[in-house]
SEFI-602485 format. One record per atom (N, C-alpha, C, O): y, z, x. Coordinates in steps of 0.05 Angstrom, whole numbers, padded with zeros to 5 digits, always signed. Each point is the difference from the previous one (the first is absolute). Layout:
residues N
YZX;...
END
This chain:
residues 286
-00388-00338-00012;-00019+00022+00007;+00012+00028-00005;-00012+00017-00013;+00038-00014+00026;+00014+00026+00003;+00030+00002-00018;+00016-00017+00008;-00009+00029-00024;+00017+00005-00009;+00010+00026+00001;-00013+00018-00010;+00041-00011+00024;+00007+00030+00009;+00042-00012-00010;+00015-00017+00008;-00015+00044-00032;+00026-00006-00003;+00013+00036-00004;-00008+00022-00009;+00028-00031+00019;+00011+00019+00007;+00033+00011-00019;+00020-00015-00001;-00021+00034-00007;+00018-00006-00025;+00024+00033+00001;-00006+00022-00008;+00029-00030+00019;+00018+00019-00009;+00021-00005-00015;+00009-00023+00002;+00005+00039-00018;+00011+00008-00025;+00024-00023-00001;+00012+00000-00021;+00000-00025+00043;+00016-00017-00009;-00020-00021-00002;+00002-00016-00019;-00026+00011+00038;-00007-00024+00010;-00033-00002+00009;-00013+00019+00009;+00002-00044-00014;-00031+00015-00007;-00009-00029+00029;+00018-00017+00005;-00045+00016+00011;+00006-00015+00022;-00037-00004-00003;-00015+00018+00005;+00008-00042-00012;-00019-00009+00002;-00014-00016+00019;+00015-00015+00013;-00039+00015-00009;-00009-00015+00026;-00025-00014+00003;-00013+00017+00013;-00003-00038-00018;-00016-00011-00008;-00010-00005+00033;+00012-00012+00018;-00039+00026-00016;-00011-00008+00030;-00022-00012-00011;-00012+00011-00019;+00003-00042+00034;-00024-00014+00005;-00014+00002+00016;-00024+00007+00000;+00037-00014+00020;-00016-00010+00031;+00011+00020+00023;+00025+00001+00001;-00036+00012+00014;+00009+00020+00019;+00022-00015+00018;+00022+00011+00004;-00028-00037+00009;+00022-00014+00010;+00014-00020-00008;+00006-00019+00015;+00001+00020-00039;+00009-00027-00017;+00030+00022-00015;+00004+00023-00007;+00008-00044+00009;+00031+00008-00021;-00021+00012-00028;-00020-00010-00011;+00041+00043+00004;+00002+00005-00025;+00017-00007-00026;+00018-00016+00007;-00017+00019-00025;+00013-00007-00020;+00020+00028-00006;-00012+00020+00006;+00041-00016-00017;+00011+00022-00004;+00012-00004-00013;+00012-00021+00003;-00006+00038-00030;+00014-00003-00016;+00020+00028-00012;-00010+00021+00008;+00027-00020-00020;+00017+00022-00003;+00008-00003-00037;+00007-00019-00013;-00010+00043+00006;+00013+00017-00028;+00012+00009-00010;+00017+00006+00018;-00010+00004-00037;+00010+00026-00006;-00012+00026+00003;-00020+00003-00013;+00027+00013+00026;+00003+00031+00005;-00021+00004-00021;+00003-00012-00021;-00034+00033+00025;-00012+00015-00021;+00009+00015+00006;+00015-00001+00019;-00022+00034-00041;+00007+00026+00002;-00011+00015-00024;+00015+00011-00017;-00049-00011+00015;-00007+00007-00016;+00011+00031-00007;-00015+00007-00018;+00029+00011+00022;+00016+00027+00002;+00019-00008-00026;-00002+00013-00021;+00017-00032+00024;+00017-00016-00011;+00004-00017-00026;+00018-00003-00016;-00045-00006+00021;-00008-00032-00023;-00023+00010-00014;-00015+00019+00007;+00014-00036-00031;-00025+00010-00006;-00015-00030+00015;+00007-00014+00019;-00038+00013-00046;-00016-00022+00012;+00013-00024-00011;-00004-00021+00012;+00018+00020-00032;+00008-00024-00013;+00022-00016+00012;+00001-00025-00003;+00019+00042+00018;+00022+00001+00014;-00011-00016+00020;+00006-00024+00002;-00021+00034+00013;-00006+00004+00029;-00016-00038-00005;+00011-00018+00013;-00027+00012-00026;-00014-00017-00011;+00025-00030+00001;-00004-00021+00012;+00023+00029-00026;+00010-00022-00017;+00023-00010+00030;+00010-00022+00003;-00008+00038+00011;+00027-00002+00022;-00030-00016+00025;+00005-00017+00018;-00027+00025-00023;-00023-00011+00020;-00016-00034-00016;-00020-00012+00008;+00037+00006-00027;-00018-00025-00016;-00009-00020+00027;-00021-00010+00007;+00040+00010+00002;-00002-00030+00018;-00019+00004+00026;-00007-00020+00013;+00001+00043-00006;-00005+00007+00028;-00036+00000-00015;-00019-00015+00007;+00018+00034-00024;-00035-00001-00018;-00004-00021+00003;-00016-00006+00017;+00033-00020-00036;-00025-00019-00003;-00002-00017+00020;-00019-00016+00002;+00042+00019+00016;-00015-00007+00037;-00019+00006+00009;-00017-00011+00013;+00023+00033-00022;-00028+00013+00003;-00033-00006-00001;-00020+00003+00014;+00026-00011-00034;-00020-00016-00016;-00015-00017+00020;-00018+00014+00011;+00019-00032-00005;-00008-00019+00004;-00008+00003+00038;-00010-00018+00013;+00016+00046-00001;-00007+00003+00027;-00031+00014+00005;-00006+00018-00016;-00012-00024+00036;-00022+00006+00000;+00000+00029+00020;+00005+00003+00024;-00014+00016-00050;+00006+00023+00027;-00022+00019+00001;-00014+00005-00019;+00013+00002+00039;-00032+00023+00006;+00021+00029-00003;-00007+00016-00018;+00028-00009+00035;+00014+00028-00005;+00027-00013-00007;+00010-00023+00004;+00000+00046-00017;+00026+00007-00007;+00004+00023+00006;-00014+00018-00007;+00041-00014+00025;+00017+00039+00006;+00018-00002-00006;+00018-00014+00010;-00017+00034-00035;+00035-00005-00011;+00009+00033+00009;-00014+00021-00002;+00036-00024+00010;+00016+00026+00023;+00027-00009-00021;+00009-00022-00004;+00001+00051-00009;+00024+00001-00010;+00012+00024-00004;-00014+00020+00000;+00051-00019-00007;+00006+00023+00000;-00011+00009-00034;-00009-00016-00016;+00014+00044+00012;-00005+00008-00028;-00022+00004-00006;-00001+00002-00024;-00027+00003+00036;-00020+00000+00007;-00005+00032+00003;-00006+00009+00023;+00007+00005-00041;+00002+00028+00002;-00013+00010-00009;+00002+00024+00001;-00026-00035-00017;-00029+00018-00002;-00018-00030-00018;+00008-00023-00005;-00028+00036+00000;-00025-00022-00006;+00008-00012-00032;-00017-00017-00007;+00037+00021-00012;+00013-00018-00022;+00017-00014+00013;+00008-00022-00009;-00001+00031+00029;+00022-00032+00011;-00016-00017+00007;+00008-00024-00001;-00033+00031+00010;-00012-00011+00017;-00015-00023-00022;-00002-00024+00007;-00009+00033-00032;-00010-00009-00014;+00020-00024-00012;-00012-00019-00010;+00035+00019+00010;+00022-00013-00020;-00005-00028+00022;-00003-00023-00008;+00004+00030+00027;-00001-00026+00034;-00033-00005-00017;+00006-00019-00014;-00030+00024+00009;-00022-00006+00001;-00003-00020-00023;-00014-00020+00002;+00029+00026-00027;+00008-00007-00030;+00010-00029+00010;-00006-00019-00014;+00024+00014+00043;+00019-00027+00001;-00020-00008+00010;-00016-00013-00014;+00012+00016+00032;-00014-00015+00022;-00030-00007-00018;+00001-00025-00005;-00021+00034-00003;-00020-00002+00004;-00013-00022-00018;-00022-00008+00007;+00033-00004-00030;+00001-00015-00012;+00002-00026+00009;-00016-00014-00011;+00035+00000+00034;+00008-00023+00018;-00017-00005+00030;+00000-00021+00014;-00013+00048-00010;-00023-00010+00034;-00029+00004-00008;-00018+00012+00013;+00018-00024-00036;-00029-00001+00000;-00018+00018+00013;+00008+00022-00009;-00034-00015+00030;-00011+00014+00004;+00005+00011+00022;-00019+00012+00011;+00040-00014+00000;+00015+00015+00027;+00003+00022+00001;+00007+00012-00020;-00013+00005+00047;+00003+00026-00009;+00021+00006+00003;+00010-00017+00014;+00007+00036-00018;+00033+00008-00008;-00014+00033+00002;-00019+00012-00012;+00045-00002+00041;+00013+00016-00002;+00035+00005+00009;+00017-00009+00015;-00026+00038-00045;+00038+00008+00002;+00004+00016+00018;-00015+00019+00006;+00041-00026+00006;+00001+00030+00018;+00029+00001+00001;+00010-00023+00003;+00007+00044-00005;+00037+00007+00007;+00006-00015+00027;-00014-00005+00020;+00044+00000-00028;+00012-00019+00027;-00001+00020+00030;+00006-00009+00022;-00013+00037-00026;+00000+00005+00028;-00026-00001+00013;+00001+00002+00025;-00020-00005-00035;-00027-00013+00013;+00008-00026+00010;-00005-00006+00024;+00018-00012-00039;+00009-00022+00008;+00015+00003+00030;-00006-00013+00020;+00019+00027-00021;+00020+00001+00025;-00015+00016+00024;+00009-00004+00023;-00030+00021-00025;-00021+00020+00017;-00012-00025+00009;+00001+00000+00025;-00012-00024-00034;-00027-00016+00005;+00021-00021+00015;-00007-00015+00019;+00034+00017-00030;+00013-00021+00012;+00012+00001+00036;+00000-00017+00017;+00008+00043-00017;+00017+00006+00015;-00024+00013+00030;-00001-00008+00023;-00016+00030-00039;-00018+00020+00023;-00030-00012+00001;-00016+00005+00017;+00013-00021-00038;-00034-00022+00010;-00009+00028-00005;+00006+00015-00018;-00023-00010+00040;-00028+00024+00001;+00022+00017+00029;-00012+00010+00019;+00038-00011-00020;+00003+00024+00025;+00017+00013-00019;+00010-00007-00021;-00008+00045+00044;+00017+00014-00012;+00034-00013-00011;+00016-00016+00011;-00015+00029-00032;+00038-00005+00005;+00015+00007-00029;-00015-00005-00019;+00035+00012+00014;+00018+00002-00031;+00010-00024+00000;+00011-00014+00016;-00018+00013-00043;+00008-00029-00010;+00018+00002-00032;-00004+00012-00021;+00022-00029+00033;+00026+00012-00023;+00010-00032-00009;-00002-00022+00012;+00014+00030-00040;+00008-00018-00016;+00027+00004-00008;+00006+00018-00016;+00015-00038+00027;+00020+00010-00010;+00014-00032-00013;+00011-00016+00016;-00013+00012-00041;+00010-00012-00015;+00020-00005-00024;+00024+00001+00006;-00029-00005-00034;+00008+00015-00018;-00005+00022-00008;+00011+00010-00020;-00029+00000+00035;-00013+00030-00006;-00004+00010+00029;+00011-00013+00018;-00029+00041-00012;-00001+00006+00030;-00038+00011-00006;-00009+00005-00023;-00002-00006+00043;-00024+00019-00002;-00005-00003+00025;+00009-00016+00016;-00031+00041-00010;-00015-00003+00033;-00029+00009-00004;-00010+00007-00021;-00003-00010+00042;-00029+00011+00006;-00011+00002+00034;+00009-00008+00021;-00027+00020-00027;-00009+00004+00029;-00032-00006+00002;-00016+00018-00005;+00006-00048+00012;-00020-00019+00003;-00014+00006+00029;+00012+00003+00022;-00025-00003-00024;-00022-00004+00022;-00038-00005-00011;-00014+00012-00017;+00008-00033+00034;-00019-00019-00004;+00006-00013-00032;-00007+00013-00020;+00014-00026+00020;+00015-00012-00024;-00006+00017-00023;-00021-00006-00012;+00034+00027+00002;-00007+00017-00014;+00021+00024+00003;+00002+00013+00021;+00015-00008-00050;+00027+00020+00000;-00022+00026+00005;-00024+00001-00007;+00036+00017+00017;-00006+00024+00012;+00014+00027-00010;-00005+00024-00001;+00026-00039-00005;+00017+00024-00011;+00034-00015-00010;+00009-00018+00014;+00001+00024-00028;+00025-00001-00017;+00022+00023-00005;-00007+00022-00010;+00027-00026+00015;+00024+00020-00013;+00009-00023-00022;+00009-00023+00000;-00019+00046-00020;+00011-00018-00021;+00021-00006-00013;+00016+00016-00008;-00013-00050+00003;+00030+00000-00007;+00007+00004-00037;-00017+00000-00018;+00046+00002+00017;+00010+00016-00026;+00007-00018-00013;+00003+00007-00023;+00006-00042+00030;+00008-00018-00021;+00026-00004-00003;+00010+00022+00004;+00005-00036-00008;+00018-00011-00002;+00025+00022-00013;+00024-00003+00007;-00034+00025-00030;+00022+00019-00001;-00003+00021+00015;+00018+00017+00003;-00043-00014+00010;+00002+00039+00016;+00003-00012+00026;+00012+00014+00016;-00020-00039-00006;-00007-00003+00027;+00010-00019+00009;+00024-00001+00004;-00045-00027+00003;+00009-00025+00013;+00025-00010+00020;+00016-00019+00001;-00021+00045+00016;+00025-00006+00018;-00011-00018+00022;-00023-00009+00000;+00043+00003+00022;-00002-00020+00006;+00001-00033-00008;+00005-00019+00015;-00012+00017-00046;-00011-00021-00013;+00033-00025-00012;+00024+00006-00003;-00035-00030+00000;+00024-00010-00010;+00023+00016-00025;+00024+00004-00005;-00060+00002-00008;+00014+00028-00032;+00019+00018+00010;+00023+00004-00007;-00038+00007+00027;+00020+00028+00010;+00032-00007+00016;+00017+00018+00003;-00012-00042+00005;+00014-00004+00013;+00027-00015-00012;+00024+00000+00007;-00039-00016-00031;+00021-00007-00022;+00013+00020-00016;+00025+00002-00004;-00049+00019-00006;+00012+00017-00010;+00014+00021+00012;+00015+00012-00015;-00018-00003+00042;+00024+00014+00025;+00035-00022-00008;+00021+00010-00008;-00026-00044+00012;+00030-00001-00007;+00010+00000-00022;+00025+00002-00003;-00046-00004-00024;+00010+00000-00023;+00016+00031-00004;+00022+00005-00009;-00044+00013+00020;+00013+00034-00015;+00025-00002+00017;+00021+00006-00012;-00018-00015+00042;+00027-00001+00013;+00033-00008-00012;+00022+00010+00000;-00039-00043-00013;+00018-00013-00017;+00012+00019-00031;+00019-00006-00013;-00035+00027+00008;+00004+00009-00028;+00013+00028+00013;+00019+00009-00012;-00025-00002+00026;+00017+00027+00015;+00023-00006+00012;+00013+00020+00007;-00002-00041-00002;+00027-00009+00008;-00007+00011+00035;+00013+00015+00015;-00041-00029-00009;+00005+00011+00028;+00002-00028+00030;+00002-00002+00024;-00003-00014-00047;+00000-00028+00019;+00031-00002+00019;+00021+00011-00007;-00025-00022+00023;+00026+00000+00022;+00009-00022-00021;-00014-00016-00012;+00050+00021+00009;+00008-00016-00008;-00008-00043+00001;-00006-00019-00015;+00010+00028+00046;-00006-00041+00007;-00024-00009-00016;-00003-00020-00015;-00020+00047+00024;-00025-00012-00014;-00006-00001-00032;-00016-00013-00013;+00039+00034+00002;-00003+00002-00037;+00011-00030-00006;-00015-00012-00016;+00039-00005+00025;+00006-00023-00008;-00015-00015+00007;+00003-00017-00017;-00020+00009+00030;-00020-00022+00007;-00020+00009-00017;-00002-00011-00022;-00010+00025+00026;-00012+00011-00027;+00003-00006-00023;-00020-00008-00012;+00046+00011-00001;+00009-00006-00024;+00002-00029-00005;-00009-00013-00018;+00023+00006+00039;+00003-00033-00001;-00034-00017-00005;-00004-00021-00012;-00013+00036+00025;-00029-00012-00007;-00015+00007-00025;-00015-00017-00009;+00019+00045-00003;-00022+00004-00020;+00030+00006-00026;-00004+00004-00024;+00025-00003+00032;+00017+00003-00025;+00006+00034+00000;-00006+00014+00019;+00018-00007-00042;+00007+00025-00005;-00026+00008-00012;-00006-00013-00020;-00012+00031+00028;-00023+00012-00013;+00009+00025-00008;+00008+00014+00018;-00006-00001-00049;+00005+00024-00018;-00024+00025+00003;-00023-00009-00002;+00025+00028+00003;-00030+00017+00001;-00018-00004-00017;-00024+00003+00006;+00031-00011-00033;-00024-00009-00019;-00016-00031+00009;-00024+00000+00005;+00041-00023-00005;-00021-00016+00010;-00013+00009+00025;-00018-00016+00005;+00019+00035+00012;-00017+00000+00032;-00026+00014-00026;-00022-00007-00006;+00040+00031-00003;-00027+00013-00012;-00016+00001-00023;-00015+00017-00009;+00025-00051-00005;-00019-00021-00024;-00024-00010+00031;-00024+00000-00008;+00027-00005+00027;-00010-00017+00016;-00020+00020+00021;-00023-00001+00007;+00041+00015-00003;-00026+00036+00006;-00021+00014-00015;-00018+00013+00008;+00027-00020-00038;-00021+00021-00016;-00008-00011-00023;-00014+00012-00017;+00027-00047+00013;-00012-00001-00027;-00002-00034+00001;+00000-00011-00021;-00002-00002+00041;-00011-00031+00008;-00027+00009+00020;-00006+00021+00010;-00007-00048-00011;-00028-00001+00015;+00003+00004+00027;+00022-00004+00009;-00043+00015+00009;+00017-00010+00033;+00014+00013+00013;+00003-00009+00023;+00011+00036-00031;+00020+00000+00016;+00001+00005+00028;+00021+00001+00012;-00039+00001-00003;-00013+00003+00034;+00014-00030+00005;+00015+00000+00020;-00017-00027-00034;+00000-00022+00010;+00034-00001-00006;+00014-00009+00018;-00003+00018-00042;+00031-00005+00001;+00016+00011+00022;+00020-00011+00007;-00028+00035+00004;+00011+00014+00013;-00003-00008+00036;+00017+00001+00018;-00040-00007-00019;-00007-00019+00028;+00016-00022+00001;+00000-00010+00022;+00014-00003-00040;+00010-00025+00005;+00020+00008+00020;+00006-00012+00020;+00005+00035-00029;+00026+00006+00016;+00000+00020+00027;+00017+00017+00004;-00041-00023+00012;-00008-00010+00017;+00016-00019+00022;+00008+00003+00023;-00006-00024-00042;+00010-00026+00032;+00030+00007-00004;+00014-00010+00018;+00001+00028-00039;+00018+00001+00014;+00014+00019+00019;+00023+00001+00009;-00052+00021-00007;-00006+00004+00028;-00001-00006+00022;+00011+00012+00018;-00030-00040-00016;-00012-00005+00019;+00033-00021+00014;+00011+00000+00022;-00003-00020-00053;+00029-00012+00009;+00015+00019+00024;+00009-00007+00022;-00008+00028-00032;+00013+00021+00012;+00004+00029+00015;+00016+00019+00000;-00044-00028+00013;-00019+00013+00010;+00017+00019+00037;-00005+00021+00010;+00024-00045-00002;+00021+00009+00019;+00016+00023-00008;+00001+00018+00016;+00013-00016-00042;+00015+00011-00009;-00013+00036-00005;-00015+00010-00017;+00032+00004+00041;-00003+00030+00009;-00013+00012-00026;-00022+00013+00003;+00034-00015-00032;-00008+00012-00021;-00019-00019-00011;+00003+00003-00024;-00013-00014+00026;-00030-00020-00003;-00026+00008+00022;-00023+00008-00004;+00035-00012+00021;-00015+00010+00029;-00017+00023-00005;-00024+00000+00004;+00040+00029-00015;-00011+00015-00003;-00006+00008-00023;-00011+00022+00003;+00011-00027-00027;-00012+00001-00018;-00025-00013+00011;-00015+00019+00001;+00004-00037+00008;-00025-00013+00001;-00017+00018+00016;-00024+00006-00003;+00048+00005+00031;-00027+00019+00017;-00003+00020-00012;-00022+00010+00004;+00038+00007-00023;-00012+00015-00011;-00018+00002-00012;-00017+00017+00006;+00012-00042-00035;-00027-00002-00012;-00014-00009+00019;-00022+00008-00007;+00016-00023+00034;-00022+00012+00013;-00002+00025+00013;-00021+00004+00012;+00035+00011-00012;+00002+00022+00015;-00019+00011-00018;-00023+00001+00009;+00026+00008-00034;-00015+00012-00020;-00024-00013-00008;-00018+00016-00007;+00013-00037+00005;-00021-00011+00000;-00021+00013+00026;-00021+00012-00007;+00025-00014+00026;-00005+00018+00034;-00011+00026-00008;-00024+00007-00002;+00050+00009-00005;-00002+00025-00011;-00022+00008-00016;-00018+00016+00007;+00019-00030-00031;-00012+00007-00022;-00030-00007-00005;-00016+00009-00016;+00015-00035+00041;-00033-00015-00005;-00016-00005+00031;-00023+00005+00007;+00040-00015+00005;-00011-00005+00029;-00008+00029+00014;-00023+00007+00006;+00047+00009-00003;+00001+00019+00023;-00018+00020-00017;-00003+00022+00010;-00009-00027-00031;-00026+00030-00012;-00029-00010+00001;-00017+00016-00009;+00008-00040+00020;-00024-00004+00011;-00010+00009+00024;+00003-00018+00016;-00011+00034-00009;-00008+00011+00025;-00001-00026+00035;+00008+00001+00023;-00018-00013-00036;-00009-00026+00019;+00028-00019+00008;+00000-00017+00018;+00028+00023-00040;+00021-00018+00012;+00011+00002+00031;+00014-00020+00004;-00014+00030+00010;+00001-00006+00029;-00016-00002+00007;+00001+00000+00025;-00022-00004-00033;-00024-00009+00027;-00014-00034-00013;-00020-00011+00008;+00036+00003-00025;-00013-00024-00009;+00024-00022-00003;+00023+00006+00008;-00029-00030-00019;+00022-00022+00003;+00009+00011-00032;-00010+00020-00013;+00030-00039+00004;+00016+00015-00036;+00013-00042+00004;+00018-00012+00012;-00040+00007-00029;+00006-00026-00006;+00011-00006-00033;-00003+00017-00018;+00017-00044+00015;+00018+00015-00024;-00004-00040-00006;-00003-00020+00015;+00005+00024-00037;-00001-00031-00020;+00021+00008-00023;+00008+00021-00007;-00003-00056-00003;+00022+00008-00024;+00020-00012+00013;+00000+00000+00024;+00019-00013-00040;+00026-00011-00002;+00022+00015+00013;+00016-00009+00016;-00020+00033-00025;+00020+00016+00010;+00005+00008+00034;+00018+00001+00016;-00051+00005-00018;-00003+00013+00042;+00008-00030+00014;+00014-00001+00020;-00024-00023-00030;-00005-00021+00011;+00035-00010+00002;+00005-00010+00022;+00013+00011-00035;+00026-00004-00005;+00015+00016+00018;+00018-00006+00016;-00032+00039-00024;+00027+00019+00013;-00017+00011+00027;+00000+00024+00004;-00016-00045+00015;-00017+00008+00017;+00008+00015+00016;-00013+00019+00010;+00044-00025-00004;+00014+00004+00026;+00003+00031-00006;-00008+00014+00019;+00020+00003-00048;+00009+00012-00004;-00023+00014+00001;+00000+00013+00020;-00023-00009-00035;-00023+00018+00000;-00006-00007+00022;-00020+00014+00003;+00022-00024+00014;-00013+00005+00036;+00018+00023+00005;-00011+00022-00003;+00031-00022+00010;+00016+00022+00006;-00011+00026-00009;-00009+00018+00014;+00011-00021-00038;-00013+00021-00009;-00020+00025+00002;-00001+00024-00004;-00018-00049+00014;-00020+00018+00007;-00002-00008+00029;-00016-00018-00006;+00018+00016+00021;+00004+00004+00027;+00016+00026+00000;-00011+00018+00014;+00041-00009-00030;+00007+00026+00000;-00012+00016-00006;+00009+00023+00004;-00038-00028-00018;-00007+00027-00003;-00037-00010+00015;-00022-00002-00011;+00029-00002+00036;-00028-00005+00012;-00031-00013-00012;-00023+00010+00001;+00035-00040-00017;-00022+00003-00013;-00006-00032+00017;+00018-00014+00008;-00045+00008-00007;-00007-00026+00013;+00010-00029-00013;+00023+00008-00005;-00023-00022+00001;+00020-00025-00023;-00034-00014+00009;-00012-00002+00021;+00006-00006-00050;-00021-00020-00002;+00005-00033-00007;+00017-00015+00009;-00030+00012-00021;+00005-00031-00005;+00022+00005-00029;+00000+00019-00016;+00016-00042+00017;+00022+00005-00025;-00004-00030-00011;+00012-00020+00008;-00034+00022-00028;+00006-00033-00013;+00012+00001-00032;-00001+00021-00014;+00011-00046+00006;+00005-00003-00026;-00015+00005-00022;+00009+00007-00022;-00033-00009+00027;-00018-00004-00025;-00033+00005+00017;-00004+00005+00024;-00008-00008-00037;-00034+00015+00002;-00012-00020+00004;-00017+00005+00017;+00017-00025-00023;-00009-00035-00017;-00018-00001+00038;-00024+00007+00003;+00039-00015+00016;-00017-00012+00021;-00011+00017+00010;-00021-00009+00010;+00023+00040-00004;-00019+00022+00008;-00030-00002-00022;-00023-00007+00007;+00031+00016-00033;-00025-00019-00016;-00018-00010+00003;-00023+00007-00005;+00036-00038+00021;-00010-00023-00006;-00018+00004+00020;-00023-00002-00008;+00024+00008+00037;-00008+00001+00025;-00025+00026-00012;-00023-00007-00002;+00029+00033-00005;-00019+00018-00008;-00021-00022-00008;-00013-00010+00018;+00010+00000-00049;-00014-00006-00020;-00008-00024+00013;-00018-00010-00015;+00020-00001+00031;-00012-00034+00017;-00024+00007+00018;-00021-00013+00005;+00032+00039+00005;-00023+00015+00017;-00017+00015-00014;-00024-00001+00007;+00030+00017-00027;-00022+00016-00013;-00023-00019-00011;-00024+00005+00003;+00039-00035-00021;-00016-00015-00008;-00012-00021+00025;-00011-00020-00011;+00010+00018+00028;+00009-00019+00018;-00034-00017-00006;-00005-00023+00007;-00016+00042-00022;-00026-00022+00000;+00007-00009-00030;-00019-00001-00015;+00037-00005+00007;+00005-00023-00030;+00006-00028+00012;-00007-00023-00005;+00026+00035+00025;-00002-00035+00011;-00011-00010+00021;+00001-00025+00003;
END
């Protein structure tokens, strides 16, 4: 009946609803990013998930993704999809609607994404209200796995890593030269996703005083730069989805508690806020 997939830039999260109280079906992909891919790209990395597609009986489809930055992205998602659900209706919408419907339902609150990328909004009655908009992976995306890989990479290339941590380092990814980081910054696909990898060895080392704070900083600035300029952030909850908040929970709690902000719900992913929205909106299909 219901198909709602949910898609950011490593990993794409599908969800096949039938029966309001019956087990769903879920399945997982490769990362879209129409920003990124073209349609052929985006197509050929999705073969297997389409012609699944195929063969499911569906009344709606909501596809929520990052890269979704005006009505030709939107169209490129309409080009995949619309071909494989038959007469279903399909809408597109950006992964932070995803995370607003997921996280705030129909009540006030900022709802933030901090994954391989970062974004926020400010939802009430299920419906964004207002945005500080984010800058992307080279002007902005702090907070985000991107921003935080690339905080230890520029560290690692400035000779600013604490000794103990440059050998473990090295011992894991090898001797990296400034040209391969910056073949892999400015002239491979992705680099939001290469640079997020290095990430967990953050999170590995997330105790470690010069780890520690590199991390509260990019939330600090993330705070700075996106939370604390909505008028409504102290007086509402600041719920946060994504790999990253959901990982470094402990650390972005702190965070904003230092700077008086309410801590909302902190989940991994959007997928079961979703599911619970869209069961109820539809709830006379089944």
């Amino acid at each position: 009946m219901i198909l709602l997939i949910e898609s950011g830039s490593t990993k794409t999260a599908w969800r096949y609803i039938t029966q309001v109280n019956e087990a769903f079906e879920s399945f997982q992909s490769a990362g879209i990013n129409p920003y990124y891919q073209t349609t052929d790209e985006i197509h050929e990395a999705q073969a297997e998930m389409l012609q699944k597609i195929r063969g499911m009986k569906l009344r709606f489809v909501y596809y929520f993704g990052t890269g979704i930055t005006d009505e030709s992205k939107k169209d490129m998602i309409r080009a995949l999809l619309t071909p494989v659900i038959g007469e279903a209706q399909l809408r597109v919408q950006n992964d932070l609607v995803a995370a607003g419907l997921s996280l705030c339902g129909q009540t006030p609150g900022i709802a933030c994404i901090l994954g391989t990328g970062s974004n926020s909004g400010y939802f009430d009655e299920g419906e964004m209200q207002h945005q500080v908009p984010p800058l992307g992976f080279w002007l902005g995306d702090e907070g985000s796995g991107g921003h935080l890989g690339k905080s230890l990479v520029l560290a690692y290339l400035h000779h600013e890593l604490p000794s103990d941590l440059r050998t473990i380092f090295t011992k894991r990814y090898g001797e990296m030269d400034r040209l391969t980081i910056l073949q892999h910054a400015y002239k491979d696909e992705f680099p939001n996703r290469w640079f997020a990898s290095f990430s967990k060895f953050l999170f590995d080392h997330r105790k470690h005083p010069f780890c520690y704070q590199l991390i509260e900083k990019s939330f600090q600035s993330f705070c700075d730069l996106y939370v604390l300029k909505y008028p409504q952030s102290t007086q509402v909850p600041i719920h946060f989805t994504g790999s990253v908040a959901f990982y470094y929970a402990d650390i972005l709690q702190r965070v904003l508690k230092s700077n008086q902000l309410h801590v909302g719900i902190i989940s991994e992913g959007p997928m079961a806020g979703l599911t619970m929205y869209y069961k109820e909106k539809h709830r006379d299909l089944f």
